[in-house]
C-alpha positions as CSV (number, residue, x, y, z in Angstrom):
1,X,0.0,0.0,0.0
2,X,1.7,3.2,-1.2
3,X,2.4,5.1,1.5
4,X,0.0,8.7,1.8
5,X,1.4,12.2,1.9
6,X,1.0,13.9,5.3
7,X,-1.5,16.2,5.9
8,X,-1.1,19.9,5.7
9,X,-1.6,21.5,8.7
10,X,-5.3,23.5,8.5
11,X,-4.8,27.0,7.5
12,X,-6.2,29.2,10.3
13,X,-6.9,33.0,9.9
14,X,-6.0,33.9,13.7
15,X,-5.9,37.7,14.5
16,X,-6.3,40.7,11.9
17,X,-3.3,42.8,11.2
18,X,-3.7,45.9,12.7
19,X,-4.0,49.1,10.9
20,X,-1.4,50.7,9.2
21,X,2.4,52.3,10.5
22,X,1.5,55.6,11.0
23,X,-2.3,55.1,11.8
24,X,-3.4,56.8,15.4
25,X,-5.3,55.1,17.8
26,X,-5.9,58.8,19.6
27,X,-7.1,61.8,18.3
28,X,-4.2,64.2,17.2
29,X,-2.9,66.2,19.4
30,X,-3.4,64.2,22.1
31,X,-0.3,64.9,24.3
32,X,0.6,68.1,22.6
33,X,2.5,70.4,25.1
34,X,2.8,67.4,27.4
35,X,6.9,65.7,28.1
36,X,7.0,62.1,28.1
37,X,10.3,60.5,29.7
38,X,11.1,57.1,28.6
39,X,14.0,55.3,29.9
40,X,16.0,52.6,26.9
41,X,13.4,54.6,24.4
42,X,16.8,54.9,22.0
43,X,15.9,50.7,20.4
44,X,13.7,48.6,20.0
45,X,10.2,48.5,21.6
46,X,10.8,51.4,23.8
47,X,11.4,53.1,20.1
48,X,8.3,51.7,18.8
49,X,6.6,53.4,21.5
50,X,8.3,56.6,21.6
51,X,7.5,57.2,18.2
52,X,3.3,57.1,19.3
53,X,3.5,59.3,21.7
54,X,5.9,61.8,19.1
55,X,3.1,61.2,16.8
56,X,0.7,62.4,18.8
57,X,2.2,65.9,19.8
58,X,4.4,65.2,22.6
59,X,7.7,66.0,23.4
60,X,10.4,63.2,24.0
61,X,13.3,62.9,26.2
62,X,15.2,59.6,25.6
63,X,16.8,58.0,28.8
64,X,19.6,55.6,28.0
65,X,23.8,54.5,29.4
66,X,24.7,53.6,26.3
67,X,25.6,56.4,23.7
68,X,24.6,54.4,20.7
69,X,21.3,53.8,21.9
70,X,20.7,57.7,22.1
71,X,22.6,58.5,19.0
72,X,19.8,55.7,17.4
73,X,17.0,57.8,19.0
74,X,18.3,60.9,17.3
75,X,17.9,59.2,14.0
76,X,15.0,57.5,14.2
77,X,13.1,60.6,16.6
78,X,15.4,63.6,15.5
79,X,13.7,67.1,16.0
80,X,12.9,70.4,18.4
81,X,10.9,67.9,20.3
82,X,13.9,65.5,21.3
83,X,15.6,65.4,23.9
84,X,18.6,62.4,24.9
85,X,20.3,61.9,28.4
86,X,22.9,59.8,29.2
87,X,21.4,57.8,32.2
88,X,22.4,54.5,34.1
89,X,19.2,53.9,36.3
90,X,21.0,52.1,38.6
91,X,22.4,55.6,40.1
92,X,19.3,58.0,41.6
93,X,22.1,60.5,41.1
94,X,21.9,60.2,37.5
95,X,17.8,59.9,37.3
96,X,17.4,63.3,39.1
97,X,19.9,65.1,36.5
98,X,18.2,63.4,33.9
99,X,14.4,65.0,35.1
100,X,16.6,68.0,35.8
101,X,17.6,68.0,32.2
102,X,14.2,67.5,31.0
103,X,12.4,70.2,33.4
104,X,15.2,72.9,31.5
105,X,14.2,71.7,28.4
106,X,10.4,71.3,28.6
107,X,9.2,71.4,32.2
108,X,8.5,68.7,34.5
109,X,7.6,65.4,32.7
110,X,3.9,64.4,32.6
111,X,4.5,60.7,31.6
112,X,7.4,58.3,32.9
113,X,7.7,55.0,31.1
114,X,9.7,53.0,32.6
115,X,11.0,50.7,29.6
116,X,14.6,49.9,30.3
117,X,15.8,46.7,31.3
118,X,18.2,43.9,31.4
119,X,17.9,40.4,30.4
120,X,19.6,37.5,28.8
121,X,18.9,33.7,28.8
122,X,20.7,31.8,31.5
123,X,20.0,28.6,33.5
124,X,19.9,29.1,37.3
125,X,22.5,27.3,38.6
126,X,24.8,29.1,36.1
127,X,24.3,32.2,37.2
128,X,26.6,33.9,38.7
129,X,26.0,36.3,41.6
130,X,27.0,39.2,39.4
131,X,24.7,38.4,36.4
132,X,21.8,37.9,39.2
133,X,22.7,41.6,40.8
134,X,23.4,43.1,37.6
135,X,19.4,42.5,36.1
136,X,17.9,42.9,39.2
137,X,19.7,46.2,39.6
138,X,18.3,47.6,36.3
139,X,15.2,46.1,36.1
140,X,13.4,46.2,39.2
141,X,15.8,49.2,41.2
142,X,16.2,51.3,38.3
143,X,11.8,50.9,37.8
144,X,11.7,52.1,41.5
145,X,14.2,54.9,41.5
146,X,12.9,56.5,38.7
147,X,9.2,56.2,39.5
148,X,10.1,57.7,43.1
149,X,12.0,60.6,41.3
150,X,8.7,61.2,38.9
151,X,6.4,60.5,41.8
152,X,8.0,63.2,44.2
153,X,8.5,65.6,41.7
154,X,4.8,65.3,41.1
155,X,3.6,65.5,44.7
156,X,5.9,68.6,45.7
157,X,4.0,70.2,42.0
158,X,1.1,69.2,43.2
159,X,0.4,68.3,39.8
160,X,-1.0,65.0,37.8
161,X,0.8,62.5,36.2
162,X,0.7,59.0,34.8
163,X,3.7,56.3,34.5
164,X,3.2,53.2,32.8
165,X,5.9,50.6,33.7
166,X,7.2,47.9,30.9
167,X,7.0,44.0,32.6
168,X,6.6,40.6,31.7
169,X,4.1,37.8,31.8
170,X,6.5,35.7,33.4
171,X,6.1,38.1,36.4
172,X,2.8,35.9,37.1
173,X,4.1,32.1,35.6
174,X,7.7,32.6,36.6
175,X,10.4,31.9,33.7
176,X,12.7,29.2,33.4
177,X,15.6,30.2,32.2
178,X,15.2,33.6,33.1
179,X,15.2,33.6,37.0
180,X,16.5,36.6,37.7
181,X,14.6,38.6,34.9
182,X,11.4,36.9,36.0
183,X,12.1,37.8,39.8
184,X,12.3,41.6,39.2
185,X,9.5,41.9,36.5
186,X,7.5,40.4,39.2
187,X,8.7,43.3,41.4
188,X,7.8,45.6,38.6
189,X,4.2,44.8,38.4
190,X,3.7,44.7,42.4
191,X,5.2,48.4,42.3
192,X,2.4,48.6,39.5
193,X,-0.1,47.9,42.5
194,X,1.3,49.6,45.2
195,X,2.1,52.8,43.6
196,X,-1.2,53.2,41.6
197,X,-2.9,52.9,45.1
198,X,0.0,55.0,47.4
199,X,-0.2,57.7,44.4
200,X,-4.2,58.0,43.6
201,X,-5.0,60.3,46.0
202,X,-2.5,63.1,44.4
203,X,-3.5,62.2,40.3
204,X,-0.6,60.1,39.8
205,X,-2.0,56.6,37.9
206,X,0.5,54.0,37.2
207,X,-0.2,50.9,35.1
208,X,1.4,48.5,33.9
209,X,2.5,47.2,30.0
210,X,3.8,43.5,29.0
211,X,4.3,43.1,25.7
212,X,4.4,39.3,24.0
213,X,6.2,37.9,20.9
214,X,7.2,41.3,19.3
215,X,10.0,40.5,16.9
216,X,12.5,43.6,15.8
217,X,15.4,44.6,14.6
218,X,17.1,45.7,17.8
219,X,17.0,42.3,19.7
220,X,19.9,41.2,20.8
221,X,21.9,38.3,19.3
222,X,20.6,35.8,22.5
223,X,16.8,36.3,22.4
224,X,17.1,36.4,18.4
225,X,18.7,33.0,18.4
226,X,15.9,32.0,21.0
227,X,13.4,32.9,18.5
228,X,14.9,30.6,16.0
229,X,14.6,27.7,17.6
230,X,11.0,28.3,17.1
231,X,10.4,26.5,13.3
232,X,7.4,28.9,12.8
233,X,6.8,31.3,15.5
234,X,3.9,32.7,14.4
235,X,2.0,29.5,14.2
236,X,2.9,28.9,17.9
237,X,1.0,31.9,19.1
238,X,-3.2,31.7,19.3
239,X,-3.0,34.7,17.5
240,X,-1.5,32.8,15.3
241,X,1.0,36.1,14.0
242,X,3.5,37.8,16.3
243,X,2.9,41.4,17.1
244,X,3.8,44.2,15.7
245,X,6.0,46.8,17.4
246,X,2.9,49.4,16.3
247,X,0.9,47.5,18.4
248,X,2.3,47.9,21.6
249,X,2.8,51.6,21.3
250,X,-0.7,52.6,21.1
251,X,-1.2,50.5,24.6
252,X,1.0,52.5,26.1
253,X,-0.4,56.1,24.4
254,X,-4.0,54.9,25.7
255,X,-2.8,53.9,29.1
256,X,-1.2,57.6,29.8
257,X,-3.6,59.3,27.8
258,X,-6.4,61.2,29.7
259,X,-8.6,58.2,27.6
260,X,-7.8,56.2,30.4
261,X,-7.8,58.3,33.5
262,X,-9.9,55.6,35.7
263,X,-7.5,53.2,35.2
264,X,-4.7,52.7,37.7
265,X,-3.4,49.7,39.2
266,X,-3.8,47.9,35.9
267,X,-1.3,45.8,34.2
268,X,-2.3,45.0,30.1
269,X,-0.8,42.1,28.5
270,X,-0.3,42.7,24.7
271,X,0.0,39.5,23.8
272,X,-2.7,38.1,21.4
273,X,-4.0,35.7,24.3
274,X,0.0,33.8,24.4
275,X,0.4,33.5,27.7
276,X,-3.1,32.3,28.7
277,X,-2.1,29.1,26.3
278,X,-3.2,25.7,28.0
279,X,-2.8,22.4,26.1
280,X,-5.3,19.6,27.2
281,X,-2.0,17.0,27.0
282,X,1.3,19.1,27.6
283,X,4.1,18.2,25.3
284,X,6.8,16.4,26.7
285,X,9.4,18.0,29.1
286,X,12.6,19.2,27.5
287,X,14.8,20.2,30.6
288,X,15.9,24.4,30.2
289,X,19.7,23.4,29.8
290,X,19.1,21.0,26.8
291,X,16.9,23.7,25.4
292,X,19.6,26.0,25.5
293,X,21.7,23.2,24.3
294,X,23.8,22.8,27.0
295,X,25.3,19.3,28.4
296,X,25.1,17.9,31.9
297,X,25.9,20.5,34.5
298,X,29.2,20.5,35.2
299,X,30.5,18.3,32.4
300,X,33.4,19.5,30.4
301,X,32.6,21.4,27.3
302,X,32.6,20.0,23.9
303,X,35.7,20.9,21.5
């Protein structure tokens, strides 16, 4: 009996693409004459949603340590309504000269996000104390010490304002492979919590934004080669596409925008449903070190 060809898999429509680049998802204008401070906004996603808010009127002023990163945001964001500071958020020192800049520049900033971050795929038991410190310091200190510097600002002003800080869904599953990364984005969206309520009373909201599979340019050599070990990442989201960067920065416009002034406290996954993925039989377990195609802990390394 000849043998038969396999199936194709069914062809299944999943979610729309969204509008087009350039489309807004607020009316014009919307944060015209308003400063928005976001921290890492020189690559990548915190680019993608720098440009939204620069569409919609406002003035930007790009935090970042790394002066490549804020010569890219003069390329891609160039204009009167730029402005880049060199910033380690590690150092509070740093974060107040950076608002200090801004305030010169355009006056106090009405909208923080807090985008920057550190991460890289590594298996727990390889980590070294350093590496653990390091993305902790960034990632869930640097959130803090720039939110306290926006919030008291704000509260000696006695003026409104609205911070939307970047996390993770792992913050609520935990993520192998990324337990350090995991940890502070799960400190990231408690601050989320505790500041939105601490805050309230003086018109300071703070949500929170986690973004999903949004593939780009900027990623960094380790999470691109995750990526790849995925045959067809789009088929493995429900959504069945990834996202586009586009996507993620009208979240965060709507979030800050006075379109959403009842909602505080709120963290909003951008993720075409990925995270909430059950199977009824789970697939069977590949261990996090042979995923990242390591040997037996300890074991010499191959030639």
């Amino acid at each position: 009996m000849p043998d038969t060809p396999a199936a194709e898999p069914p062809a299944y429509p999943g979610l729309p693409e969204p509008p087009a680049l350039g489309a807004a998802a607020l009316p014009a204008g919307t944060f015209a004459g308003q400063t928005v401070l976001v921290t890492g906004g020189g690559t990548g996603l915190g680019k993608a949603i720098a440009t939204e808010f620069a569409r919609l009127g406002a003035n930007l002023v790009i935090a970042s340590r790394k002066a490549e990163h804020l010569a890219a945001a003069q390329d891609a964001l160039g204009g009167g309504g730029l402005l880049t500071v060199a910033c380690d958020i590690r150092d509070p020192d740093q974060i107040a000269a950076a608002f200090d800049a801004a305030d010169a520049r355009f006056g106090l900033p009405d909208v923080l996000i807090n985008n920057a971050a550190a991460n890289f795929p590594v298996t727990a038991e390889e980590m070294s104390p350093n590496a653990w410190r390091t993305v902790v310091d960034i990632t869930l200190n640097g959130t803090f010490f720039c939110a306290r510097e926006f919030g008291r600002r704000h509260l000696l002003a006695g003026t409104p304002g609205s911070i939307v800080n970047v996390g993770a869904s792992y913050a609520w599953t935990g993520g192998p492979g990324f337990a350090h990364s995991a940890a502070a984005k799960a400190g990231v969206k408690n601050l989320v919590e505790t500041l939105a309520v601490e805050w309230g009373p003086y018109g300071i909201r703070v949500n929170g934004l986690v973004p999903g599979l949004f593939p780009h340019e900027d990623m960094t050599a380790d999470i691109q080669a995750n990526v790849r070990r995925s045959p067809d990442k789009e088929r493995a989201q429900p959504a069945m596409r990834a996202g586009r960067p586009r996507e993620l920065g009208w979240a965060a416009t709507f979030l800050a925008s006075p379109y959403a002034a009842f909602i505080s406290g709120h963290t909003l996954v951008v993720d075409g449903a990925n995270w909430q993925r059950r199977s009824l039989i789970n697939p069977p377990m590949v261990p996090i070190r042979e995923q990242f195609g390591k040997g037996p802990f300890g074991a010499p390394a191959a030639d």
